[in-house]
KOLZA-445463 format. One record per residue: x, y, z of N, C-alpha, C, O, CB in turn; residue in three letters; residue number from 1. Coordinates in Angstrom, 2 decimals. Glycine has a CB too. Layout:
N
+---------+---------+---------+---------+---------+---------+---------+---------+---------+---------+---------+---------+---------+---------+---------+---------+-----+
:    n_xx :    n_yy :    n_zz :   ca_xx :   ca_yy :   ca_zz :    c_xx :    c_yy :    c_zz :    o_xx :    o_yy :    o_zz :   cb_xx :   cb_yy :   cb_zz : residuo : num :
+---------+---------+---------+---------+---------+---------+---------+---------+---------+---------+---------+---------+---------+---------+---------+---------+-----+
:       X :       Y :       Z :       X :       Y :       Z :       X :       Y :       Z :       X :       Y :       Z :       X :       Y :       Z :     ALA : NUM :
...
+---------+---------+---------+---------+---------+---------+---------+---------+---------+---------+---------+---------+---------+---------+---------+---------+-----+
***
This chain:
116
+---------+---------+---------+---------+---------+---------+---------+---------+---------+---------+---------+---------+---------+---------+---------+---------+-----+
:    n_xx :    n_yy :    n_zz :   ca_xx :   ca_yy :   ca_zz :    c_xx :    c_yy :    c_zz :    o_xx :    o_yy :    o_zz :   cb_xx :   cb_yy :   cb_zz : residuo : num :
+---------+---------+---------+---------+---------+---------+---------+---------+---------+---------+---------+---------+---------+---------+---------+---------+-----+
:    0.84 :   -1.17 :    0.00 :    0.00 :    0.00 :    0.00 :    0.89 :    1.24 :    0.00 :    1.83 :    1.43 :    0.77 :   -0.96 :   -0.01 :    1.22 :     UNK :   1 :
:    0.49 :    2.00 :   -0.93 :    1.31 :    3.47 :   -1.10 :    0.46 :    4.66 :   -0.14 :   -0.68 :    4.96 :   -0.49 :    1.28 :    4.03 :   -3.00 :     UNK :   2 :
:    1.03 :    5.29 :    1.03 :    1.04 :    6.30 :    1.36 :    0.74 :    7.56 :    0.22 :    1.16 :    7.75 :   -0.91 :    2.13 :    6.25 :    1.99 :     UNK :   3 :
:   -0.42 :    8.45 :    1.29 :   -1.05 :    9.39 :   -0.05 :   -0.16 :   10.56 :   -0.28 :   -0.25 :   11.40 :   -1.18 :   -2.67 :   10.07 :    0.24 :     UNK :   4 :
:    1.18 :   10.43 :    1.21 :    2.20 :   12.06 :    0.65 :    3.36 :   10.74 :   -0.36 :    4.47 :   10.78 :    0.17 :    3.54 :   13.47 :    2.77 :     UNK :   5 :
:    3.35 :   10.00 :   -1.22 :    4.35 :    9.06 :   -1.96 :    3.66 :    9.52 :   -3.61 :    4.29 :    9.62 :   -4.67 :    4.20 :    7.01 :   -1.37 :     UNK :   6 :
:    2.40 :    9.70 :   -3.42 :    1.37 :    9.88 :   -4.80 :    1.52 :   11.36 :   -5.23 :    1.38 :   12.32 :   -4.48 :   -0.44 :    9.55 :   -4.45 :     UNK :   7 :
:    1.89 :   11.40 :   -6.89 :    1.88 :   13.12 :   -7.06 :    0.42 :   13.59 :   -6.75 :   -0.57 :   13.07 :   -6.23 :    2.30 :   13.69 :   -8.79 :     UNK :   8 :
:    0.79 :   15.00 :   -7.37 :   -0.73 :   16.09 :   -7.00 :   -1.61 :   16.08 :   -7.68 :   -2.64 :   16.73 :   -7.53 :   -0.69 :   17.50 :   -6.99 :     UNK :   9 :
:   -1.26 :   15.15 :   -8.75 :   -2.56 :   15.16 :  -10.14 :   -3.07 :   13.62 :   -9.94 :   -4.12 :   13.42 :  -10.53 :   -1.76 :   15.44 :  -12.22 :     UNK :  10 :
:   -2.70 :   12.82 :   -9.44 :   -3.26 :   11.82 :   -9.08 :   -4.06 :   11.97 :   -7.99 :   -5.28 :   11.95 :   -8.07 :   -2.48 :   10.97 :   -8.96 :     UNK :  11 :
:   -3.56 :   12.11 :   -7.16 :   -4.63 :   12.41 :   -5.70 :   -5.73 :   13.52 :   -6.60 :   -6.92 :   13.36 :   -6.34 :   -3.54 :   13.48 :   -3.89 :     UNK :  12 :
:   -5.49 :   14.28 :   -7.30 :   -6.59 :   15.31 :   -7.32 :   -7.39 :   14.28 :   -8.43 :   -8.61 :   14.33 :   -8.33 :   -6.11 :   17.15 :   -7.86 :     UNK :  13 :
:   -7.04 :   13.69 :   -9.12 :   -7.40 :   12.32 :   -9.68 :   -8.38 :   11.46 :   -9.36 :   -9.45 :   11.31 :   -9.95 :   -6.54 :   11.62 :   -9.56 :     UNK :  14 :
:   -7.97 :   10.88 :   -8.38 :   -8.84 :   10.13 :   -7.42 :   -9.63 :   10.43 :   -6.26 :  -10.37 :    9.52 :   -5.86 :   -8.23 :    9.39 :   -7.01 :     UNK :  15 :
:   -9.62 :   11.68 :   -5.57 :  -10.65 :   12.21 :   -5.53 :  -11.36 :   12.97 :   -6.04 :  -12.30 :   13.21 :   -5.29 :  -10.68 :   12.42 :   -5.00 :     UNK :  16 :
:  -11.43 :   13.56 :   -7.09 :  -12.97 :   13.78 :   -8.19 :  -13.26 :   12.08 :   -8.86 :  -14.46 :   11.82 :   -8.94 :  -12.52 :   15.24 :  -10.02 :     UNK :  17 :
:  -12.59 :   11.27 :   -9.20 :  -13.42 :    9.69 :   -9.32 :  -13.71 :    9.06 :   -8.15 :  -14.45 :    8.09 :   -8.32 :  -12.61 :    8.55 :  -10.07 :     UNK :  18 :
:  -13.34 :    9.31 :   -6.84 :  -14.32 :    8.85 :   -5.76 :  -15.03 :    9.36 :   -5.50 :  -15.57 :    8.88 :   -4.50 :  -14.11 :    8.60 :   -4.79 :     UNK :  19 :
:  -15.72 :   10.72 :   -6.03 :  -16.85 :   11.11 :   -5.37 :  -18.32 :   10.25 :   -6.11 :  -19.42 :   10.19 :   -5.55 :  -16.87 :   12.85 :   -5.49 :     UNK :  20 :
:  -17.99 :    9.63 :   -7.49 :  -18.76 :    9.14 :   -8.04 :  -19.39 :    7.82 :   -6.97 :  -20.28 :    7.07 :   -7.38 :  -18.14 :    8.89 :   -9.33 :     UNK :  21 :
:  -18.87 :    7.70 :   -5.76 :  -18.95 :    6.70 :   -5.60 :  -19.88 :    6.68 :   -4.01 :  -20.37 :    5.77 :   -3.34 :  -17.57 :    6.15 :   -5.84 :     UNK :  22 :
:  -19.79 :    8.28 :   -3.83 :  -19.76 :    8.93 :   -2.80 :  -21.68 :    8.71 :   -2.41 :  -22.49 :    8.47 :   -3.30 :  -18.98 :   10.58 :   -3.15 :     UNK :  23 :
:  -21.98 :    8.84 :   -1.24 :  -23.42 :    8.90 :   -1.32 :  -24.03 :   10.03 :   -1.72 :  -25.19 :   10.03 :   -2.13 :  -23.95 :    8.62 :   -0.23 :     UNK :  24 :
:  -23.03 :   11.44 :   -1.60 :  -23.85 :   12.64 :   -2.24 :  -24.44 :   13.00 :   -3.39 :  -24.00 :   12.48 :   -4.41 :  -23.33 :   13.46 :   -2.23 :     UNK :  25 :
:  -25.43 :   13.84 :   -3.49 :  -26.19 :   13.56 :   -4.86 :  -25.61 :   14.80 :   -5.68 :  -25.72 :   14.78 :   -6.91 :  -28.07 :   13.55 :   -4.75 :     UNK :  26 :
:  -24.97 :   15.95 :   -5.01 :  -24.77 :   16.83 :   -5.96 :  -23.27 :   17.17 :   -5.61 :  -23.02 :   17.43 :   -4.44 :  -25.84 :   18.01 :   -5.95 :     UNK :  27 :
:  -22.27 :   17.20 :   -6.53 :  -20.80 :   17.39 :   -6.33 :  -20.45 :   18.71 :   -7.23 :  -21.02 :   19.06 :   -8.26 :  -19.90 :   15.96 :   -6.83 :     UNK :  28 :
:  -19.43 :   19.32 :   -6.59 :  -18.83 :   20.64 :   -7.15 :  -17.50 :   20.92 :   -7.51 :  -16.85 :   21.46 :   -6.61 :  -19.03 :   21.54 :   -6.35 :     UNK :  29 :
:  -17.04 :   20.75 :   -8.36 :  -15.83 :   20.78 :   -8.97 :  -15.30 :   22.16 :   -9.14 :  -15.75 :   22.75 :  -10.12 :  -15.92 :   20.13 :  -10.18 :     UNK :  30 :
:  -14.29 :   22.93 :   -8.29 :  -13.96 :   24.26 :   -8.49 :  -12.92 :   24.23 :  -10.00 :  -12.54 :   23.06 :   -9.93 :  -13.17 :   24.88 :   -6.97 :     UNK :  31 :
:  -12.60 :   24.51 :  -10.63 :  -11.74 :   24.89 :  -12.12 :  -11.40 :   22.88 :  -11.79 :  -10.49 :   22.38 :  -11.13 :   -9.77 :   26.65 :  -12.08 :     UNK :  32 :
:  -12.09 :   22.46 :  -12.25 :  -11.72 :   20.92 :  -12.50 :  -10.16 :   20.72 :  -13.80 :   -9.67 :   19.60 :  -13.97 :  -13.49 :   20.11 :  -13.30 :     UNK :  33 :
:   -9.80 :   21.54 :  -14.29 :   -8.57 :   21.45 :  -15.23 :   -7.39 :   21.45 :  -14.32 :   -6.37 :   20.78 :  -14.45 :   -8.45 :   22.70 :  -16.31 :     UNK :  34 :
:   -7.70 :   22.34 :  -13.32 :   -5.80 :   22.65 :  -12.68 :   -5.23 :   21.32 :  -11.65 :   -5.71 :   20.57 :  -10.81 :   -5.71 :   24.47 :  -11.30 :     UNK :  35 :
:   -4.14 :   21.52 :  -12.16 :   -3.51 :   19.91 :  -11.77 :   -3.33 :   18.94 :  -12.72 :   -2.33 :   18.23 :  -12.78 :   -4.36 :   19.12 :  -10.84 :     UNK :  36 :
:   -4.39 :   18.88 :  -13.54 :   -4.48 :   17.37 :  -14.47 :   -4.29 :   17.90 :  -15.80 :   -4.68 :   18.97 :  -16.26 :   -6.09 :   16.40 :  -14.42 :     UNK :  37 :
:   -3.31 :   16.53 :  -16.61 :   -2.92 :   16.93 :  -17.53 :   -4.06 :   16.84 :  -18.82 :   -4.79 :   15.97 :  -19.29 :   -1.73 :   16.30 :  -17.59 :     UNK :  38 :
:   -3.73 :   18.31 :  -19.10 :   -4.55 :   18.09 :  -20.53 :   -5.71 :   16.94 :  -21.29 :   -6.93 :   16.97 :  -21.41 :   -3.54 :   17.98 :  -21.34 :     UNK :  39 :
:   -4.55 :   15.85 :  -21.74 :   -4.55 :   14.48 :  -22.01 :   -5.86 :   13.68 :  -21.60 :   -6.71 :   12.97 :  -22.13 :   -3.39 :   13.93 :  -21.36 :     UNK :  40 :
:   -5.54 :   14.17 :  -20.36 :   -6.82 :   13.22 :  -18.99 :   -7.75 :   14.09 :  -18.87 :   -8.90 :   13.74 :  -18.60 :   -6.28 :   12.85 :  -17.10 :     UNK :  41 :
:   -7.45 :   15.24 :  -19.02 :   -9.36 :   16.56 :  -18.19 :  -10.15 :   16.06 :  -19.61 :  -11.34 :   16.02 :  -19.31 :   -9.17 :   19.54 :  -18.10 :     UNK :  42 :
:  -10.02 :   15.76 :  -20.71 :  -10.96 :   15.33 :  -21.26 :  -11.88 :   14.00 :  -20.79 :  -13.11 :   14.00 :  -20.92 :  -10.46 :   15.25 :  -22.32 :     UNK :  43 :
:  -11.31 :   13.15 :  -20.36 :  -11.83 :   11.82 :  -20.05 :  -12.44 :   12.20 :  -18.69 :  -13.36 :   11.44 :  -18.38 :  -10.66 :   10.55 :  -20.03 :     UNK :  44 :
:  -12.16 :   13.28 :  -17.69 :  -12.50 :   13.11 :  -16.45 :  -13.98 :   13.91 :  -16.43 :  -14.92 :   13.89 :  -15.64 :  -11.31 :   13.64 :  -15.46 :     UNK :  45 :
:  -13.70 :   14.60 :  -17.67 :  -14.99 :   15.59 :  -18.39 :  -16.04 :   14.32 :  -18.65 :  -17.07 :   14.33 :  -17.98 :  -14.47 :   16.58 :  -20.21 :     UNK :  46 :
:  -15.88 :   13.51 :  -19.36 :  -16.70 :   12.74 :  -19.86 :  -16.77 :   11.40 :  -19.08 :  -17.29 :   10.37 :  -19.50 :  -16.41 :   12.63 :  -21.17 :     UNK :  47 :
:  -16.25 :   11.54 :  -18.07 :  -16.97 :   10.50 :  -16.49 :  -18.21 :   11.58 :  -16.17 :  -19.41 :   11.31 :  -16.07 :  -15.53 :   10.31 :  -14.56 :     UNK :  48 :
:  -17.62 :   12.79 :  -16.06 :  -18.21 :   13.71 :  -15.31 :  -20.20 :   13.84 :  -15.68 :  -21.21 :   14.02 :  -14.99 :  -17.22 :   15.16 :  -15.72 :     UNK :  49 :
:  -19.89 :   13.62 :  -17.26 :  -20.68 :   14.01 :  -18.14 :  -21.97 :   13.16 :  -17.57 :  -22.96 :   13.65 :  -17.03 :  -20.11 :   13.76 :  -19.63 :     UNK :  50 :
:  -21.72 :   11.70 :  -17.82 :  -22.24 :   10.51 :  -17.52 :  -22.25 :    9.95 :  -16.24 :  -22.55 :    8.77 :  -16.06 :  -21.74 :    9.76 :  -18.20 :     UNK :  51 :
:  -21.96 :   10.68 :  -15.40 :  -22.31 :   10.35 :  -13.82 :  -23.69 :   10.92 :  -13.71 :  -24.05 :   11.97 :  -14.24 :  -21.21 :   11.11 :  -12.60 :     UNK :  52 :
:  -24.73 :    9.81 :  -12.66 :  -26.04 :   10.20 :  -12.13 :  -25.94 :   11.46 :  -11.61 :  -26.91 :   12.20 :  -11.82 :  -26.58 :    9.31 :  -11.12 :     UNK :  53 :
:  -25.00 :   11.91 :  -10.97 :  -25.25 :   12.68 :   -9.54 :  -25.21 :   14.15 :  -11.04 :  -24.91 :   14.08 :  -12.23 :  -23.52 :   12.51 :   -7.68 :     UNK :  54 :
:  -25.77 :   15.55 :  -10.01 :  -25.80 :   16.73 :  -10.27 :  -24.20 :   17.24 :  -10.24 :  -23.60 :   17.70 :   -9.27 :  -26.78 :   17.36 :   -9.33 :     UNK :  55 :
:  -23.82 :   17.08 :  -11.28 :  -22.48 :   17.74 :  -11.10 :  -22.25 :   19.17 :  -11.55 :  -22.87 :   19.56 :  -12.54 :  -21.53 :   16.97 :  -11.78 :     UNK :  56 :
:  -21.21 :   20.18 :  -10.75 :  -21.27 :   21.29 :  -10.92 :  -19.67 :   21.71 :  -11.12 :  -18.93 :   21.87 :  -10.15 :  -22.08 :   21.85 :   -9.87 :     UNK :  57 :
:  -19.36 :   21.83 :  -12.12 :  -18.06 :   22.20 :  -12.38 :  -17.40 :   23.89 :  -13.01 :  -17.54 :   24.42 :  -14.12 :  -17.80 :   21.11 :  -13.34 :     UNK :  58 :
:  -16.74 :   24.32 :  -11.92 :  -16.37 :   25.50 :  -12.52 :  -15.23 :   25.83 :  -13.27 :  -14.24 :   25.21 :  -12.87 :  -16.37 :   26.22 :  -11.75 :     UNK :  59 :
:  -14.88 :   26.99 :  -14.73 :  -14.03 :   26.84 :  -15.28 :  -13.49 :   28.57 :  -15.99 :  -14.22 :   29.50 :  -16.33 :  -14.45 :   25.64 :  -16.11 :     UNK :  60 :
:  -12.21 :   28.47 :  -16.02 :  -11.92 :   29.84 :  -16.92 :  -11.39 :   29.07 :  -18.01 :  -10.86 :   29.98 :  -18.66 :  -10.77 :   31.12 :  -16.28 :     UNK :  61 :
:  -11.08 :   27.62 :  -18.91 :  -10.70 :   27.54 :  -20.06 :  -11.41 :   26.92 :  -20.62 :  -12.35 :   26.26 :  -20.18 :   -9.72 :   27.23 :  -20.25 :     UNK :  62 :
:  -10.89 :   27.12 :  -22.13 :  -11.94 :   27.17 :  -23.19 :  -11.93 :   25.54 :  -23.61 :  -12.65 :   24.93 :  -24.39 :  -11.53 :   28.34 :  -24.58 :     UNK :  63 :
:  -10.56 :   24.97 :  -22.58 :  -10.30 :   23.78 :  -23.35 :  -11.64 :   22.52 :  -22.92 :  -12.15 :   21.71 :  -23.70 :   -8.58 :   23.24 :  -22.89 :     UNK :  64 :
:  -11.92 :   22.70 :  -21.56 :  -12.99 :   22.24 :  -20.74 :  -14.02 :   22.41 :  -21.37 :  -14.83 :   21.51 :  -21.16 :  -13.13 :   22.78 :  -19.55 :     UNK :  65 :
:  -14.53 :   23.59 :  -22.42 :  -15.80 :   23.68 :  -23.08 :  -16.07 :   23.06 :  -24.24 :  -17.13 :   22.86 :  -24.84 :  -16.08 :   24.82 :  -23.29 :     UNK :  66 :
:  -14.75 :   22.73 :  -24.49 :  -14.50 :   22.16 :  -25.93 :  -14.80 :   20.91 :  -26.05 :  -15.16 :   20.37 :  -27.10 :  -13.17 :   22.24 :  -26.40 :     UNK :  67 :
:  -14.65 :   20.27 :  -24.69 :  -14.53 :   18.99 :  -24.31 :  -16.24 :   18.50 :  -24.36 :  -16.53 :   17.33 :  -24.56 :  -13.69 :   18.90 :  -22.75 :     UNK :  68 :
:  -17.13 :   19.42 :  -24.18 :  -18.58 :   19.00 :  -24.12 :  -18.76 :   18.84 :  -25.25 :  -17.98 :   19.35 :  -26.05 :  -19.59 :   19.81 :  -23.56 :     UNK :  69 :
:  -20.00 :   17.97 :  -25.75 :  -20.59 :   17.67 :  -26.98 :  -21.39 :   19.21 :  -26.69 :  -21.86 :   19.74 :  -25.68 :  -21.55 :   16.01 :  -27.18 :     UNK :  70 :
:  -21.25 :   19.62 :  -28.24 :  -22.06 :   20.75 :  -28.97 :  -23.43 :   21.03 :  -27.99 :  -23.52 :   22.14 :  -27.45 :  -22.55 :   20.19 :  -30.68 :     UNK :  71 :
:  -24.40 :   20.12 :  -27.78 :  -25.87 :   20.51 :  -27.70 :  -25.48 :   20.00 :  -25.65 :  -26.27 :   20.31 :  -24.76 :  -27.41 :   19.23 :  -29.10 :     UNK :  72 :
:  -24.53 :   19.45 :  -25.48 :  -24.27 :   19.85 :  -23.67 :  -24.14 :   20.59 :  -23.43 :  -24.69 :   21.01 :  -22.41 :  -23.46 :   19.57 :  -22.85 :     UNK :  73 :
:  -23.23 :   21.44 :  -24.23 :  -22.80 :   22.87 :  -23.45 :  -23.24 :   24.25 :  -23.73 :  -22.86 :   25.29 :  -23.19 :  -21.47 :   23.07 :  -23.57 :     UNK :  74 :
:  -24.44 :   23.99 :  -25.03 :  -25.46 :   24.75 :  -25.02 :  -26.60 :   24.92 :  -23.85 :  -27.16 :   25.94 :  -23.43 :  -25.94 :   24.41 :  -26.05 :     UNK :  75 :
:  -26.69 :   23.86 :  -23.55 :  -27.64 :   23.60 :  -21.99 :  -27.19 :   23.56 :  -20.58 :  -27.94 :   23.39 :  -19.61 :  -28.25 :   22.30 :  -21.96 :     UNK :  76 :
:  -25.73 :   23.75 :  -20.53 :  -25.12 :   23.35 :  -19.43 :  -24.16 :   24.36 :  -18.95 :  -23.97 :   24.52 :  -17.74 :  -24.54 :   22.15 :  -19.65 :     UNK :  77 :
:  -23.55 :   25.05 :  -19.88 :  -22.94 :   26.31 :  -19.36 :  -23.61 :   27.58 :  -19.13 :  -24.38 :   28.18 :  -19.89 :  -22.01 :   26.61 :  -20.12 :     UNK :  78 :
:  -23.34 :   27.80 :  -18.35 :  -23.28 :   29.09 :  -17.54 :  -22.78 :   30.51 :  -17.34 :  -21.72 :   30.39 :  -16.73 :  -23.00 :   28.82 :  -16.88 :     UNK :  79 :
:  -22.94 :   31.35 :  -17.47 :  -21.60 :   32.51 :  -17.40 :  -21.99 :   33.48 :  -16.48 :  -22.64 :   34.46 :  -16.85 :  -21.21 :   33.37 :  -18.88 :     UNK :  80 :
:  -21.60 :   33.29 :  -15.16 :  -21.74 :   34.29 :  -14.31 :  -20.66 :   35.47 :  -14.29 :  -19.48 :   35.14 :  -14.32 :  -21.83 :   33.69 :  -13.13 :     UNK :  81 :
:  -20.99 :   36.83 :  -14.23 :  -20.32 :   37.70 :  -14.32 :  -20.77 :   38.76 :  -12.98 :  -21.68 :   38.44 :  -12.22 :  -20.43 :   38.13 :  -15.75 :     UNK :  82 :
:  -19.91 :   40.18 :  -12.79 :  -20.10 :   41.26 :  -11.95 :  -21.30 :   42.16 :  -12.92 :  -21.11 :   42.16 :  -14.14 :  -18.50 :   42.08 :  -11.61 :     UNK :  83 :
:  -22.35 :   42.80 :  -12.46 :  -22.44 :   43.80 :  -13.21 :  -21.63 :   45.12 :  -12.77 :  -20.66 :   44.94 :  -12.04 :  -23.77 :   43.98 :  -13.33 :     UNK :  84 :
:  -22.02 :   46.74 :  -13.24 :  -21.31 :   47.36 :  -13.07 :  -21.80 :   48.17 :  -11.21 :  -21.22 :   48.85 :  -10.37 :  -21.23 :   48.09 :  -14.48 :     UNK :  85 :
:  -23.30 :   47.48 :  -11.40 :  -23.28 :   47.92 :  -10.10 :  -23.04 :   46.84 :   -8.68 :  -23.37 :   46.98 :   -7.51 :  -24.57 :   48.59 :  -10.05 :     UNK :  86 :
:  -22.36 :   45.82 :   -9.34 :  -21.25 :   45.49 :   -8.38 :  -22.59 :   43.87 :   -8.06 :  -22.27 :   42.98 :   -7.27 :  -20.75 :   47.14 :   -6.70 :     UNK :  87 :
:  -23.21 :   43.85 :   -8.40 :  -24.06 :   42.63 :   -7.97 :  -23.89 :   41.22 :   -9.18 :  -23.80 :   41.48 :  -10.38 :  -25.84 :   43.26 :   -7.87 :     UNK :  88 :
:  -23.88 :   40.12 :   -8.79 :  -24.00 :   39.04 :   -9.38 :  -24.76 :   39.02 :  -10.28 :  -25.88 :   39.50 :  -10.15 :  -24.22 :   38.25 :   -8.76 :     UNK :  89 :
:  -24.24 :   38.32 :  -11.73 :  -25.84 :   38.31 :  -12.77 :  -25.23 :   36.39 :  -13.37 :  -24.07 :   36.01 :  -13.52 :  -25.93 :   40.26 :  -14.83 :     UNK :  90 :
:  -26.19 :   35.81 :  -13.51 :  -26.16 :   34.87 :  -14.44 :  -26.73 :   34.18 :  -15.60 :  -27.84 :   33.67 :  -15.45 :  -26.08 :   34.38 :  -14.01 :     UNK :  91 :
:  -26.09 :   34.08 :  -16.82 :  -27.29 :   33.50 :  -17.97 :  -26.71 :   32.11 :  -18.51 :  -25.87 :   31.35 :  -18.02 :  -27.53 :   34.70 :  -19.51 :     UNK :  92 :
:  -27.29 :   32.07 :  -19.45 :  -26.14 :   30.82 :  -19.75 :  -25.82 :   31.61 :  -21.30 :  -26.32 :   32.48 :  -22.02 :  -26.92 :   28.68 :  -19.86 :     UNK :  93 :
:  -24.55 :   30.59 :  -21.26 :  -23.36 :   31.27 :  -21.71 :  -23.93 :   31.77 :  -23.30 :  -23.89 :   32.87 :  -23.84 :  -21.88 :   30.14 :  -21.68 :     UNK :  94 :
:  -24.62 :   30.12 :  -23.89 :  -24.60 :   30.61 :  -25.38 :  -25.86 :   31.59 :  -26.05 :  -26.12 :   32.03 :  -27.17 :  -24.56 :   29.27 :  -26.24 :     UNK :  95 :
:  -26.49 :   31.64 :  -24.62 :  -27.30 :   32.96 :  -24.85 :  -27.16 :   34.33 :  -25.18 :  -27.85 :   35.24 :  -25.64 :  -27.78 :   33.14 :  -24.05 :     UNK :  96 :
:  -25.77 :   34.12 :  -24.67 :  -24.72 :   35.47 :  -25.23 :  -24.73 :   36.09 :  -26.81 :  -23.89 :   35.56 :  -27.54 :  -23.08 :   34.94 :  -25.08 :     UNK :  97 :
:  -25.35 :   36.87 :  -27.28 :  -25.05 :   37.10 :  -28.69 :  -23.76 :   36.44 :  -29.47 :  -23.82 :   35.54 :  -30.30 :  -24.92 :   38.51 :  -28.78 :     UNK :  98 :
:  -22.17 :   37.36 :  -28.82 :  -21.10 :   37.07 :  -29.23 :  -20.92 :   35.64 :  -29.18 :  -20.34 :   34.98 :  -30.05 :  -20.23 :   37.76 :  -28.62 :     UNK :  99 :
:  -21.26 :   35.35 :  -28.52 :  -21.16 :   33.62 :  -27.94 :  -21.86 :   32.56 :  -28.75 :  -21.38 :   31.47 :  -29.08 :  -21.90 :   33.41 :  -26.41 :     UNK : 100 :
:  -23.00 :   33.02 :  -29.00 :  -24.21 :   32.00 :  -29.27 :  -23.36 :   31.07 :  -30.77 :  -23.47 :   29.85 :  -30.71 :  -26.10 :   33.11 :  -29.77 :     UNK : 101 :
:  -22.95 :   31.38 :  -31.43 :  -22.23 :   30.38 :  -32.73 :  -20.81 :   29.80 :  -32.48 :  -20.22 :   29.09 :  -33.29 :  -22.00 :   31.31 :  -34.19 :     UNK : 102 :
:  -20.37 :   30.17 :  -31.37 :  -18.95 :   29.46 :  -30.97 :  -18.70 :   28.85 :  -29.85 :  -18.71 :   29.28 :  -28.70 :  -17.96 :   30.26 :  -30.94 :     UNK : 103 :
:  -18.46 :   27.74 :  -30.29 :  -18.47 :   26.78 :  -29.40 :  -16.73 :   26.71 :  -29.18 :  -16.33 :   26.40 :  -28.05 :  -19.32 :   25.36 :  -30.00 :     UNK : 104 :
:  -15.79 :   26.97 :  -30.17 :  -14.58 :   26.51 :  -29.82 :  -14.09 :   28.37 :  -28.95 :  -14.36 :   29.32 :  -29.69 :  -13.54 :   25.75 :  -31.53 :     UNK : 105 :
:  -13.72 :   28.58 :  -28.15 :  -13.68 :   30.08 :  -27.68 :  -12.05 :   29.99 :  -27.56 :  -11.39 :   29.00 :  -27.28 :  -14.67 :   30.54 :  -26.05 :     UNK : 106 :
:  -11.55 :   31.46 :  -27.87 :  -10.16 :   31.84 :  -27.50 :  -10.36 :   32.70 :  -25.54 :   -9.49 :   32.65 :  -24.67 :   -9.51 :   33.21 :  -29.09 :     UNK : 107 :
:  -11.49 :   33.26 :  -25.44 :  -11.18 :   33.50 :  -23.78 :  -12.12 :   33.47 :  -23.30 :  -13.06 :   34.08 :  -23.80 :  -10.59 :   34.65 :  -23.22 :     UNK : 108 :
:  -12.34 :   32.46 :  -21.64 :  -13.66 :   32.40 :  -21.18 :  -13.88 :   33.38 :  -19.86 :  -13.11 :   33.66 :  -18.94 :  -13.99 :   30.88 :  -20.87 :     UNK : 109 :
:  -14.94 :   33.68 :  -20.08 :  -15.00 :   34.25 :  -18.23 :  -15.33 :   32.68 :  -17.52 :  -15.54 :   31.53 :  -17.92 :  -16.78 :   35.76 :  -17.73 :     UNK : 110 :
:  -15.24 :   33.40 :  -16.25 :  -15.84 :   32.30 :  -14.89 :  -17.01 :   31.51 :  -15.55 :  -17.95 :   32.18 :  -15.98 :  -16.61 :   33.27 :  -13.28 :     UNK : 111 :
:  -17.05 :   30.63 :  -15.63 :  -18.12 :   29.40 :  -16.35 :  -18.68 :   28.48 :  -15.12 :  -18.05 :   28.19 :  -14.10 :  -17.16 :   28.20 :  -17.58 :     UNK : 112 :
:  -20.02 :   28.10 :  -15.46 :  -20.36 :   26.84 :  -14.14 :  -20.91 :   26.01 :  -15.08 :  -21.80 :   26.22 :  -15.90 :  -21.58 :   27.17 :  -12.64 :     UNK : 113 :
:  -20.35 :   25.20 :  -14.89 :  -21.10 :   24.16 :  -15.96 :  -21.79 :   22.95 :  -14.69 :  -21.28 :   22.15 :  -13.91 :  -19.62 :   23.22 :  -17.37 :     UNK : 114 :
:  -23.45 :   23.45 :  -15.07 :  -23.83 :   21.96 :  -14.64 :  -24.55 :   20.99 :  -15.27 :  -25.62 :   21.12 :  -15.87 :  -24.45 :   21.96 :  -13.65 :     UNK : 115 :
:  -23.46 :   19.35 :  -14.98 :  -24.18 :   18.40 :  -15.95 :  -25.03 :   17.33 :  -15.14 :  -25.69 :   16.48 :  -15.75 :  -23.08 :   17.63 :  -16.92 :     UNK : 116 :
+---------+---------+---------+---------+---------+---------+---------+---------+---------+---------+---------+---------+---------+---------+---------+---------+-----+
***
């Protein structure tokens, strides 16, 4: 048995976002689910994510994470919360956005919540 300070930081962060699938909670929250894990893998951990029962809630600033959803998921599933100017919270979803609404592959995201 391997000790969990012997395991790097992308594994542990690894295996716990795939044990929560396993977890009794019904709704899980993933803060920027990309940092730590390589490239390679946030796609596949995207598409556990996708296909897990539970309410999953994942937050993100890259575009690579959006890319990773099928077309008509992340029309329904992203989010884009922003400041307004008078300083209060607003949220829509994302591809409701004019600029937004025909691009799915993006060069810069704001704060994103994607829930699947």
């Amino acid at each position: 048995m391997t000790e969990a300070r012997h395991i790097n930081d992308e594994m542990l962060r690894l295996l716990a976002i795939l044990a929560q699938q396993f977890s009794p909670l019904e709704t899980l929250l993933f803060d920027e689910i990309e940092n730590g894990i390589n490239p390679e893998i946030t796609e596949q951990v995207v598409d556990a994510l996708v296909v897990s029962p539970k309410q999953t809630i994942v937050t993100t600033h890259s575009p690579m994470v959006l890319n990773y959803l099928e077309d008509e998921i992340a029309r329904q599933s992203v989010t884009l919360l922003y400041k307004r100017p008078d300083g209060r919270t607003q949220a829509c979803r994302f591809f409701d956005v004019p600029s937004h609404r025909n691009s799915i592959v993006l060069q810069q995201v704001m704060p994103c919540l994607i829930s699947l």
